[in-house]
C-alpha positions in Angstrom: 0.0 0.0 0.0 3.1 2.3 0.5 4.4 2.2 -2.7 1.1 2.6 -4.1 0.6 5.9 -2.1 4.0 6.9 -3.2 3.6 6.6 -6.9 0.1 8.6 -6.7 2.3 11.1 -4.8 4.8 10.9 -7.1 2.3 11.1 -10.2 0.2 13.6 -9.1 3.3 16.1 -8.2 4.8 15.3 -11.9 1.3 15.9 -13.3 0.7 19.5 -11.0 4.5 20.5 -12.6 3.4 19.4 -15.7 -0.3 21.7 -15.5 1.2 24.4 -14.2 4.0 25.3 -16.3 1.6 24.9 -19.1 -0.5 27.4 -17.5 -3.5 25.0 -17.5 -4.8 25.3 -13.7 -4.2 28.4 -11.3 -4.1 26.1 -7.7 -7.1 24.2 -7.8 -7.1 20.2 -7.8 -6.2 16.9 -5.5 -2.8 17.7 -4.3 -2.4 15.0 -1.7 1.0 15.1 0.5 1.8 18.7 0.0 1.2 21.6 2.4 -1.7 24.4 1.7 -2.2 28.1 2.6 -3.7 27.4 6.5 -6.3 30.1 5.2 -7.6 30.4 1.8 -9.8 33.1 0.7 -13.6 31.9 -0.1 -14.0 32.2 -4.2 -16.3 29.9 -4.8 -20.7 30.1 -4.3 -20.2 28.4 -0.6 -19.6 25.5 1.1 -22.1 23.2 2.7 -21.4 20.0 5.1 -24.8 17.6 5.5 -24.5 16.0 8.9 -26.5 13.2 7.7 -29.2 11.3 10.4 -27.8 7.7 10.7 -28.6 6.8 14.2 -25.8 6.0 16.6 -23.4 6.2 13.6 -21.5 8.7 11.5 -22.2 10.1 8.3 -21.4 13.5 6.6 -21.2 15.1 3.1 -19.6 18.0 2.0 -20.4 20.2 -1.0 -17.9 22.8 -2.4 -18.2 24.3 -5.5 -19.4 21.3 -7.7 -16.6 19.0 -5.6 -18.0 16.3 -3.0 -16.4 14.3 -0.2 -18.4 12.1 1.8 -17.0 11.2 5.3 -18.0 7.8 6.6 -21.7 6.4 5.8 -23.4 4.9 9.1 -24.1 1.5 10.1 -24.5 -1.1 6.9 -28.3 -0.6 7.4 -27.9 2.7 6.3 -26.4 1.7 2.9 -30.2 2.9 1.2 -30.4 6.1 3.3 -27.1 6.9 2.1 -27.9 6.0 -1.5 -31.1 8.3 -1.5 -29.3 11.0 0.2 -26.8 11.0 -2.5 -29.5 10.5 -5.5 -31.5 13.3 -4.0 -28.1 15.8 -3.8 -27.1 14.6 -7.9 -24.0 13.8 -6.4 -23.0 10.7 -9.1 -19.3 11.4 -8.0 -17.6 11.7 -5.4 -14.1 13.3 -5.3 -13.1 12.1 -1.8 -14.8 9.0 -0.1 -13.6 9.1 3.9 -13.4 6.1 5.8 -12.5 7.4 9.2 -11.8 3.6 10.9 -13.1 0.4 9.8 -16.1 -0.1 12.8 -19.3 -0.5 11.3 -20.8 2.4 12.2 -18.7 4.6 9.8 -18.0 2.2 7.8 -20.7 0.1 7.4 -23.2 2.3 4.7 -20.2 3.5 2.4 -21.4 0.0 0.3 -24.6 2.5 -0.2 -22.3 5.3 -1.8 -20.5 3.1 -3.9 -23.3 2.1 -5.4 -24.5 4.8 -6.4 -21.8 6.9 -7.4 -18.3 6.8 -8.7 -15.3 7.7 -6.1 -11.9 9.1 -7.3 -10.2 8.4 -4.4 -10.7 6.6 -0.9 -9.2 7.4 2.2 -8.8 5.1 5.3 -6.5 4.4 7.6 -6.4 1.1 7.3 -6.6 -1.6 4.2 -7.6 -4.3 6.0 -10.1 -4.9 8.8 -11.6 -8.0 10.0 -15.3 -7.3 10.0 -18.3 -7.8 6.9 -18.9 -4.5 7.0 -15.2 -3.5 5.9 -15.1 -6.2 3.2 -18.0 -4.9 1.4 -16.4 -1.6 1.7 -13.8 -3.0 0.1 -15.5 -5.0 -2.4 -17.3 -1.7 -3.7 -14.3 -0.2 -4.5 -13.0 -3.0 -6.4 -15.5 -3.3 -8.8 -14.8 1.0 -9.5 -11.0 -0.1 -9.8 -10.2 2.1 -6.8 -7.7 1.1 -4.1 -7.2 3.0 -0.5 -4.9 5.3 0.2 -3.5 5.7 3.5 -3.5 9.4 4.3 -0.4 10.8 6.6 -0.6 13.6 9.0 0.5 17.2 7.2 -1.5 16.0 4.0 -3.4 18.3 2.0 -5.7 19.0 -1.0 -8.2 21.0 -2.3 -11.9 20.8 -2.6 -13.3 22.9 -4.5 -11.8 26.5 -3.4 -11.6 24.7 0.4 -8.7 23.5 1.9 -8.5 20.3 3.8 -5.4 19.0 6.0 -5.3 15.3 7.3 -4.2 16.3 11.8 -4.3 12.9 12.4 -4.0 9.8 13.4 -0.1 10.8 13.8 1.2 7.2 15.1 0.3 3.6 14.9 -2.3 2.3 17.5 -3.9 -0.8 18.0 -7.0 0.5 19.4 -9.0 1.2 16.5 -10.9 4.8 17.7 -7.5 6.0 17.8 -6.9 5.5 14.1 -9.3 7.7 13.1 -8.7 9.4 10.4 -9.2 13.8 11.7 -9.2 16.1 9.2 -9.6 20.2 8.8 -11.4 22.1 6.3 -10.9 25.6 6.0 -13.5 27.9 3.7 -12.3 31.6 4.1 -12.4 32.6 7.4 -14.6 29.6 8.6 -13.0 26.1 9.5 -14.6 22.6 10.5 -12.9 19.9 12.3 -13.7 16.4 11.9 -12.7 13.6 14.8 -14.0 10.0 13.6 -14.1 8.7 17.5 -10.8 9.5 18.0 -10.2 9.6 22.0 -8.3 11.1 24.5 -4.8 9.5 23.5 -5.0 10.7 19.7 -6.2 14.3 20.4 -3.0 14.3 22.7 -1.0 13.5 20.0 -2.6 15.7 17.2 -2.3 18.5 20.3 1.6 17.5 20.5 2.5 18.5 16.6 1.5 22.2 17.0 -1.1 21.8 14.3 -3.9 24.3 14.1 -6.9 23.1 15.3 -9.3 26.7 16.0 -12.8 25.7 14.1 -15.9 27.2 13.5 -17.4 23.8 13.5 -16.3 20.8 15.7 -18.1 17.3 14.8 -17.9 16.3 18.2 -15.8 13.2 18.8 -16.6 9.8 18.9 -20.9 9.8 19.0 -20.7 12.7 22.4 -18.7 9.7 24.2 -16.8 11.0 27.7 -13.6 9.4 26.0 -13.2 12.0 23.6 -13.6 15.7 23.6 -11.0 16.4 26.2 -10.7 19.6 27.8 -7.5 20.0 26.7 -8.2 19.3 23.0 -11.7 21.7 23.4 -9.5 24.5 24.6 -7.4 24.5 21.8 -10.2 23.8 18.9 -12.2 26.8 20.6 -15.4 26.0 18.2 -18.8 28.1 18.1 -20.8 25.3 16.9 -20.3 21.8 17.8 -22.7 18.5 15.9 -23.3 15.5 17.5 -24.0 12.8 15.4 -25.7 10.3 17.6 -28.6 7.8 17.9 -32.1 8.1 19.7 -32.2 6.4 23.4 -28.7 4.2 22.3 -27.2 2.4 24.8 -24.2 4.0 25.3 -25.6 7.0 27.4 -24.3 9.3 24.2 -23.5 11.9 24.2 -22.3 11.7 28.0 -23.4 14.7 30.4 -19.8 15.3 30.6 -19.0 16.0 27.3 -22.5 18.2 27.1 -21.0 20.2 30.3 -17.8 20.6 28.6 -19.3 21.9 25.6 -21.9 24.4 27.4 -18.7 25.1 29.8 -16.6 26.7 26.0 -19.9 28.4 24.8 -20.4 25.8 22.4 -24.3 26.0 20.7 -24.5 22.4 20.2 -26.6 20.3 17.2 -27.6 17.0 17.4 -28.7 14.6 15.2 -31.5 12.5 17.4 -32.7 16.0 18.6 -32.5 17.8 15.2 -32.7 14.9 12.4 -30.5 16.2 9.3 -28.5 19.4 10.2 -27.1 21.0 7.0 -24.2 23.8 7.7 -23.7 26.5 4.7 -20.6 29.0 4.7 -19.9 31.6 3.0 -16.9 32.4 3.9 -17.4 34.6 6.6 -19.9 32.8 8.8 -22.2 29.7 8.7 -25.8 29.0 9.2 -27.7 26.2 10.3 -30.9 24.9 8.6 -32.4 21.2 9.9 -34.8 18.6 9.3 -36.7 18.6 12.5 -38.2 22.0 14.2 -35.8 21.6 17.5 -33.5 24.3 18.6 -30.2 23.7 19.2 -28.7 23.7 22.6 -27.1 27.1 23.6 -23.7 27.2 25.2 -22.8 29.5 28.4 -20.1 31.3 28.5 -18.4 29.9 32.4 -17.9 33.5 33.1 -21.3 34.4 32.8 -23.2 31.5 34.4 -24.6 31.9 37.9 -23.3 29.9 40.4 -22.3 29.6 44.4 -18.8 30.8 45.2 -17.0 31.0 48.6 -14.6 34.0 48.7 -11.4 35.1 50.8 -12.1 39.4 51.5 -8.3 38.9 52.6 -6.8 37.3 49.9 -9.0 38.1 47.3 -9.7 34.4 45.9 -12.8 32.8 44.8 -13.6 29.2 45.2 -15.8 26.5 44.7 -17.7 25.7 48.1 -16.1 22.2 48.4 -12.7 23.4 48.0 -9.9 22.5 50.9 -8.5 26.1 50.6 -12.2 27.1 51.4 -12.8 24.9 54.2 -9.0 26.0 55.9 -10.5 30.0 55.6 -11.0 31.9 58.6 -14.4 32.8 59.6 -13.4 36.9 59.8 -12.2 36.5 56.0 -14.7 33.7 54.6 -17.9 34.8 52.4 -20.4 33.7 50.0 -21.3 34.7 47.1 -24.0 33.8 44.3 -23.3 35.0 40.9 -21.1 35.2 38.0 -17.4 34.5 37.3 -17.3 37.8 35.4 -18.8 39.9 38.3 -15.9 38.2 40.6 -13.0 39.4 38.1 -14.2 42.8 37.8 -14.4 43.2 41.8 -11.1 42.5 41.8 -11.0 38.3 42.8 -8.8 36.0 41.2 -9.5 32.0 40.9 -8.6 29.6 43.6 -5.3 27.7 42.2 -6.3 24.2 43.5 -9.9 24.3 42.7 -9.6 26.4 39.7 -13.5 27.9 39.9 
């Protein structure tokens, strides 16, 4: 598979020397392994991404001017959904097919796509996986006479007038969430960031190279699960909008109260799939908009500085503190108070946040 992904490298760089010395293309086209602008000024007639209703799966397609790239298809029971998704959007080809990891639930319903429309090339982190669900998946390219290429970290290419970088995974892992395949789009000024179910140990390591990661748009990691979505990893992505893609009363407890608090916590307004059915996201280079199947609104993220809660304070060293704190309990009655109200009204009197408890 590595010398395979090598000669497409090599042939598509001969190829892009080839074009553009002939003057035949000004920067638009699959350039896979070599870097991209981190920004790139909006020139097409927008960008949309369809977070498409699978369940307790993952499914998304994304639309740039006349360029496609769907990223993972749901559960193999999902196959037809995808299908009709894809015959009701005209999309008979897709530039980019995206296979974040080979469980079922991402992997399963790409069969759907490939039998509907054509696929220039695959993505995956793998090229072999033990399971049905992957051999059909493999089978279905087979028949187009398309074979997977392994994507590495620091990849890039162009869809449409968007940009998209491969951030991870960076090493080899055994633990198949971990090999999920996250990748960056940037449109303009507005960015989306896509995890698979990459967890805890892989955002670490994308966090470790330095990469970018500030989006518009997070899809939230691995169905809402408390394994992903680190605080860490949310601090640096600093998204306005995050979609959950994530099945009605499923059995894993998705998305986690956790991960929800962490989310409301960074004044994230959150969409989710079980609560909002199809959530379509449109840029235009400057900002996005929402539009969704069902009437629900989306759940609005408080900033923490802003949200309401009980505080103990120290008049003598000027700290604030969460009521179970030690530091709080060790205070001296002449010096302890309490307070109900926000973070923000606590910085501007002057407070700063306990150290241990970090309020």
């Amino acid at each position: 598979m590595e010398e395979i992904r090598n000669k497409k490298k090599i042939w598509g760089r001969l190829l892009l020397s080839m074009l553009l010395a002939a003057g035949l293309i000004s920067g638009c086209g699959n350039s896979a392994g070599t870097e991209l602008p981190t920004e790139q000024t909006a020139d097409g007639s927008g960008l949309e991404v369809h977070f498409i209703d699978v369940g307790q799966a993952d499914a998304a397609l994304v639309l740039c001017d006349g360029e496609s790239m769907l990223i993972d298809g749901g559960n193999s029971e999902d196959s037809d959904v995808i299908y009709t998704y894809l015959e009701k959007q005209k999309v008979e080809e897709l530039d980019y097919m995206v296979c974040t990891h080979a469980h079922e639930d991402h992997v399963g319903g790409l069969s759907g796509a490939l039998t509907y429309a054509s696929v220039d090339t695959a993505l995956a982190p793998v090229t072999e996986y033990d399971s049905r669900a992957f051999r059909n998946f493999l089978e279905g390219l087979e028949k187009q006479g398309t074979e997977i290429t392994i994507p590495e970290a620091g990849d890039s290419f162009s869809l449409g007038s968007a940009q998209v970088k491969i951030l991870g995974p960076v090493r080899e892992t055994d633990e198949t969430n971990n090999t999920s395949i996250v990748l960056r789009i940037v449109y303009g000024d507005t960015s989306f960031l896509f995890t698979g179910d990459a967890e805890r140990e892989e955002e670490q390591d994308i966090l470790d190279t330095g990469e970018v990661l500030k989006s518009t748009v997070l899809k939230v990691g691995h169905h809402g699960s408390d394994s992903s979505t680190s605080y860490p990893f949310l601090r640096e992505v600093m998204p306005e909008y995050g979609v959950i893609s994530v099945g009605t009363g499923n059995t894993y407890g998705h998305p986690t109260q956790e991960v929800l608090s962490r989310l409301s916590d960074a004044g994230v307004t959150v969409y989710r799939t079980d609560l909002q059915g199809d959530i379509i996201c449109t840029s235009d280079g400057a900002e996005v908009t929402f539009r969704t199947a069902k009437d629900t609104a989306p759940q609005e993220g408080r900033k923490p500085d802003q949200e309401e809660k009980e505080y103990i304070l120290n008049t003598n060293t000027m700290k604030f503190h969460v009521p179970g704190c030690s530091s709080a309990a060790e205070m001296g009655p002449e010096n302890k108070k309490e307070f109900k109200g926000t973070r923000e009204e606590l910085l501007e009197q002057g407070y700063s946040p306990c150290g241990r408890c970090k309020p």
